[in-house]
N, C-alpha and C positions, 0 to 999 in steps of 0.2 A: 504494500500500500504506500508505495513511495510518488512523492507528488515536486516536480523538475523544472514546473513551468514560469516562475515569476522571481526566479533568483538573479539577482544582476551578475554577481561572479558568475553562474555557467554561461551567459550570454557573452562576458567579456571570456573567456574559454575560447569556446566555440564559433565566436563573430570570423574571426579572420579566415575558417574555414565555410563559411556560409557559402560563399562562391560557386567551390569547389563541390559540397555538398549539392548545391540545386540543379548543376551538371548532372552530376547522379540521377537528381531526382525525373529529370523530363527521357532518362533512356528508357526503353521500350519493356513494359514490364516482363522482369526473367534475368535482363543481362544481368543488373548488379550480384547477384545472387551466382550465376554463371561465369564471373569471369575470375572469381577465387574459391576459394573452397570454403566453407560453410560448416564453420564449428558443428557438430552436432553428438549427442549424447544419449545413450541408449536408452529405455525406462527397464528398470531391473526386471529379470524375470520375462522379459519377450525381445521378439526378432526389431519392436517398433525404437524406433529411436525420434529425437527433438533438435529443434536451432536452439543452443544455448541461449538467447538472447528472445524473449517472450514480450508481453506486450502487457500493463496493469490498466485500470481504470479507475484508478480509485479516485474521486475527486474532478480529471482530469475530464473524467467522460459526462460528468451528472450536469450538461448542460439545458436538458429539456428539450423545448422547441426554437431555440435560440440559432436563427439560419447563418447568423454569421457562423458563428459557434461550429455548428454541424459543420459549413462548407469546409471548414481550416479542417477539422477532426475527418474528414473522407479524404483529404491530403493527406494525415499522416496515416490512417490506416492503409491506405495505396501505396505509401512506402516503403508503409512497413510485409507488405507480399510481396512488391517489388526487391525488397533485401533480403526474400527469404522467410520471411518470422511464420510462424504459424500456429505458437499458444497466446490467447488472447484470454487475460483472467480476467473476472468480474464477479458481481454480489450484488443480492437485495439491498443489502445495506447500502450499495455506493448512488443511491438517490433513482435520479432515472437514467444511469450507464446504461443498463441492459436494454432499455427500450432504443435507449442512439446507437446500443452497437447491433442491433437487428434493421434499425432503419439505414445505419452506412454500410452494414451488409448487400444491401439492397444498390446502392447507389455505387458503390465500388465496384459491383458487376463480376469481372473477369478477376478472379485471384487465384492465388497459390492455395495450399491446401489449409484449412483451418484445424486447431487443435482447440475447442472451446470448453474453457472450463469457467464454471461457476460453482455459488454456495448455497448451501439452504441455512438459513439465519431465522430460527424463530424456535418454539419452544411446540413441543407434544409432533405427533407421529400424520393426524390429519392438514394441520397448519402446515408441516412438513411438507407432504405432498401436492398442498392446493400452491403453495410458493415453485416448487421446482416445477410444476407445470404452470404457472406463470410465466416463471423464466425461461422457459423453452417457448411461450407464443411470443417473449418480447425478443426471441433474440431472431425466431422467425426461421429455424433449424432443425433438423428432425429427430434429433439426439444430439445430448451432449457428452462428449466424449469424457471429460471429466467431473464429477460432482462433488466438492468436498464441502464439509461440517464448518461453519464460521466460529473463530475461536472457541471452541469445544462447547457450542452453545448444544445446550439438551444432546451431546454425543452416544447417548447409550443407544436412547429412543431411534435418531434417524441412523447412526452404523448399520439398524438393523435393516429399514427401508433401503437404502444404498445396495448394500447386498440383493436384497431382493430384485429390485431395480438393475442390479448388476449379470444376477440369471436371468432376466428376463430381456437382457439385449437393450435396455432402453436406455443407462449409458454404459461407458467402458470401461470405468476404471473409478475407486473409491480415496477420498481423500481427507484430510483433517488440517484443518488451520489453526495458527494464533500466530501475532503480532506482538505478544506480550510475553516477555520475559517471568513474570509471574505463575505463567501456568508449564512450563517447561516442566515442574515434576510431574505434575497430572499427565502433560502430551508424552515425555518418557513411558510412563507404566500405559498408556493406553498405545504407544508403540510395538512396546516389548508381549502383550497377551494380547494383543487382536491384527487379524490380520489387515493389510493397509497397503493400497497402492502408490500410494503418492501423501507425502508432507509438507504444507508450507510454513515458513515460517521465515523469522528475522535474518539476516547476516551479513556484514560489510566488514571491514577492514577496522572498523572501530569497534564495532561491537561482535566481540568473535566466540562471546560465552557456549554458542552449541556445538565449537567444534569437540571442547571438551566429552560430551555424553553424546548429544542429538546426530550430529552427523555420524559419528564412528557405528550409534544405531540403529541408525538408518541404512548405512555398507551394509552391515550385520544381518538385518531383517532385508535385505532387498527393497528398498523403499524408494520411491524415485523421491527426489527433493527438488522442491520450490521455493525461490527466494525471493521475500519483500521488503520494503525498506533497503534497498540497497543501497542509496545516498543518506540515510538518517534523518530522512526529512528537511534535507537541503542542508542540513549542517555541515558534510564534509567538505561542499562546493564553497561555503565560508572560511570554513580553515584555510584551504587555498586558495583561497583571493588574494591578487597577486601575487603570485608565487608560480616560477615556469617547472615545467613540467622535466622531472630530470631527463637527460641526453638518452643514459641508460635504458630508460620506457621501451624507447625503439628496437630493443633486443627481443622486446614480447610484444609488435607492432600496437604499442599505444600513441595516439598521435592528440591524446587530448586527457585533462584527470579522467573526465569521464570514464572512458575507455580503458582507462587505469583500475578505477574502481569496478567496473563491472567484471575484468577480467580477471583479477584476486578474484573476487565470489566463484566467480564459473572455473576457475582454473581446480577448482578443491575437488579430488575426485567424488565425495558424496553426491555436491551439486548438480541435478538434472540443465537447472532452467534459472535464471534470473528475470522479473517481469518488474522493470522500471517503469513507468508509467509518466506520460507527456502529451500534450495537445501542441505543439510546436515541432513539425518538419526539421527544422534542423538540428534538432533536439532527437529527434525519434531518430536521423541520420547516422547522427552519431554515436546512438546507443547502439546500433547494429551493426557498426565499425567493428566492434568487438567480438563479435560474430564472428571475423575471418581472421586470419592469419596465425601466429604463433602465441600458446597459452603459457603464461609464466610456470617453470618448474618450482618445485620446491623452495635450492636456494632464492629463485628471483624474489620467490613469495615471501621469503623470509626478509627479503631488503626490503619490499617493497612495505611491508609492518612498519622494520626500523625506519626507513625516511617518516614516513606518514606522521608517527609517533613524534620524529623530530621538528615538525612543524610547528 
């Protein structure tokens, strides 16, 4: 649930490459995507795999019927098929997202392939179901490929609907979220005794408390993982304001912090998928920069701490 769009540092970042980014942006949807290779990561447990680099809405998307709004938001999601991307995460909670990403579905027309995950976010087992098929007429799709539990609201109840939902083909795959640090012991013990496709949760360069338990048991259980908050809620793009980006970066093709920080997260072998979230094209550009070329190893990961830290 990370939100990228009204920070002056990423603007002053990213301005100098806007240019170059909006070249990108007018080629014929496919090349970008076709003319490097395309991070991509398996989901544990099957032949399918993902673009590291996914798509949020938190905030970003809950513009309503606002036409300006909308037009800019069917830019970046055309960009974002045009670089490849294809998990596009959302929520009840996130106002009315769900409703603009079924109507820019509509308007985007010709895309790559979508991987659409949403949440069920409300309490008991009927509310449960009257919500996901809600969110399946706004998004205006015939299944949703992934459904997960929002911060482990009412988890007992709908884990068991999702299942159900899950033998019956209606989606594909079972999930469980939080954004909060405080339920980490709860998401733990409901890792370790139930089975679980997919997990999202927090992690950036600053905040690295899951790599201790959460990610090692997630490897462990086969668990694909999702990550939010990847910028800290714009906070990391303030630490480095003003501040150039070391020479070094270029070893692991980062050409911007951005691109720095998304690639620490996704470079960590538990991490499936990173889903930043932005209403700004050269913004969304950028985030899927990260998407290609080389992913920091270990050492890099380890400098790449120690600088940050140093800041």
């Amino acid at each position: 649930m990370s939100v990228n769009d009204n920070w002056i540092s990423r603007r002053t970042f990213v301005g100098s490459l806007a240019a170059a980014l909006a070249a990108a942006w007018i080629m014929p949807p496919g090349l970008r995507a076709a003319e490097k290779t395309l991070i991509r990561k398996a989901i544990p447990g099957t032949a399918e795999t993902l673009p590291v680099i996914g798509l949020g809405t938190w905030q970003t998307f809950d513009v309503g019927r606002d036409e300006t709004s909308l037009k800019g938001l069917a830019e970046v999601l055309h960009a974002f098929f045009v670089n490849g991307g294809e998990l596009i995460d959302s929520s009840p909670m996130y106002g009315t997202a769900e409703q603009v990403i079924g109507v820019l579905l509509k308007r985007v027309g010709d895309r790559g392939r979508l991987f659409a995950a949403t949440k069920v976010w409300t309490d008991g087992k009927q509310a449960g179901i009257r919500q996901m098929k809600d969110s399946l007429q706004k998004w205006s799709i015939p299944r949703f490929d992934l459904m997960q539990i929002h911060n482990l609201r009412d988890w007992q109840i709908h884990l068991k609907t999702l299942r159900d939902w899950k033998a019956e083909g209606k989606i594909r795959y079972t999930g469980i979220t939080t954004s909060h640090g405080r339920h980490h012991r709860e998401l733990e013990e409901i890792m370790r005794s139930e089975p679980l496709d997919f997990v999202q949760l927090t992690y950036n360069i600053e905040d690295r408390a899951v790599e201790e338990r959460l990610l090692p048991l997630a490897v462990e259980r086969g668990i694909a993982v999702l990550i939010n908050r990847p910028y800290q809620g714009g906070e990391l793009f303030r630490k480095v304001q003003g501040k150039a980006l070391p020479d070094w970066a270029a070893e692991c093709d980062c050409a911007s912090w951005g691109q720095f920080l998304l690639k620490f997260i996704v470079s960590h072998p538990a991490v499936t998928c990173v889903i930043p979230a932005t209403s700004k094209v050269h913004h969304l550009q950028d985030n899927m920069e990260a998407g290609f070329g080389r992913l920091p190893d270990t050492a890099m990961r380890k400098r790449m701490v120690d600088y940050f830290a140093s800041l």
